[in-house]
SEVO-169272 format. One record per residue (C-alpha): residue in one letter; x, y, z. Coordinates in steps of 0.2 Angstrom, whole numbers, padded with zeros to 4 digits, always signed. Layout:
<recs>
aXYZ/...
</recs>
This chain:
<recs>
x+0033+0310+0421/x+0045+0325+0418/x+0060+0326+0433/x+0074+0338+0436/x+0090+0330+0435/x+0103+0342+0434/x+0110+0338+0450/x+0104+0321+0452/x+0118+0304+0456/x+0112+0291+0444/x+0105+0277+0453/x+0103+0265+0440/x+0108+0246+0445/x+0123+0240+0439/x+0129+0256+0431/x+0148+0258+0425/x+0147+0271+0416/x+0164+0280+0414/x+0154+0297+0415/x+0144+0306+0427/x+0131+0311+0418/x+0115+0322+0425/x+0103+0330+0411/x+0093+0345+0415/x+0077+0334+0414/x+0072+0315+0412/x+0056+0312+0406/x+0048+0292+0411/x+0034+0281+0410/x+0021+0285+0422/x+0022+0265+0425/x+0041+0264+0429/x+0046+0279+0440/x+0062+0277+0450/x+0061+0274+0468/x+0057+0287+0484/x+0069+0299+0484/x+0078+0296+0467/x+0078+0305+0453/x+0089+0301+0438/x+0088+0281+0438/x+0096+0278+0416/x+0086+0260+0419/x+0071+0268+0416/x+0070+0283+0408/x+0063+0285+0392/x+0072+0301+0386/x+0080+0318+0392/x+0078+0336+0390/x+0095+0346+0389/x+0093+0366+0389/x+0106+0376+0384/x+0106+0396+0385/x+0120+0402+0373/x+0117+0404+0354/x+0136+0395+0356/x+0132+0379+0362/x+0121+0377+0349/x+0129+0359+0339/x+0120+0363+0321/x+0126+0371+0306/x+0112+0385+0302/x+0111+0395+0283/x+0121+0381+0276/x+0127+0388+0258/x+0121+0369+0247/x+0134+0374+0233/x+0149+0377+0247/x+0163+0363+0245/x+0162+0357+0266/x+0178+0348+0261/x+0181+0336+0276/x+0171+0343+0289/x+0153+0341+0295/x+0140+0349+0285/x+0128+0347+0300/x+0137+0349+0316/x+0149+0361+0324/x+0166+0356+0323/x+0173+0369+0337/x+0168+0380+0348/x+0155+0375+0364/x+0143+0369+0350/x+0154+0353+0348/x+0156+0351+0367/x+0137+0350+0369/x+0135+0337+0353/x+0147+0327+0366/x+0136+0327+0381/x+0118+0324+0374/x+0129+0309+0366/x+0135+0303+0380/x+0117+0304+0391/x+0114+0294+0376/x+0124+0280+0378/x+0120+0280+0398/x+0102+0274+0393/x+0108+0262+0381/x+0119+0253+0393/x+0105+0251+0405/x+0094+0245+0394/x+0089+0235+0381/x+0084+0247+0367/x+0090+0250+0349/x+0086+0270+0350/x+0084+0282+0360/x+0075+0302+0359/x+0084+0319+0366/x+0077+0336+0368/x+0089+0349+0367/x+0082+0368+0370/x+0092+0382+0366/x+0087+0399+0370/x+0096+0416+0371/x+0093+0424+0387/x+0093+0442+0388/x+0094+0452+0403/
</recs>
């Protein structure tokens, strides 16, 4: 069951995790929603949705030249610019579900769409 997070407190019992993270959406199983009145609950959520709406905050390298010498950096993810910065925080909602539950992966949706006006 898909909820919308984005503005959500996390509810999770015993929860000390340094950030305050609140995903667009947390998707969970129809069989272990959180409680009346509470939406983003890391025990129990199973993944998130993050949607983004610059071409800028996209985190991955696109059109990638194979015969280019990368040197040190990434040849997959953004090294500067908002693009890094997003790489951070889909990490980081990451993490929050792995230190509330007992799993050895997890599943992230990121959605990135230019919006025109």
């Amino acid at each position: 069951m898909l909820f919308h997070t984005h503005n959500s407190a996390n509810t999770a019992p015993r929860n000390d995790f340094p950030y305050s993270c609140k995903p667009d959406c947390s998707v969970y199983d129809h069989n272990r929603l959180p409680q009346e009145g509470e939406t983003l609950n890391s025990s129990l959520i199973e993944f998130t949705i993050e949607f983004k709406t610059k071409r800028s905050q996209d985190p991955f390298r696109h059109g990638l030249d194979r015969n280019a010498d990368t040197g040190k950096n990434n040849p997959l993810m953004v090294t500067e610019s908002t693009g890094s910065e997003m790489a951070g925080q889909v990490i980081a909602y990451t993490t929050l579900i792995l230190s509330t539950q007992y799993r050895t992966h997890t599943f992230s949706v990121l959605i990135i769409m230019t919006m025109h006006g």
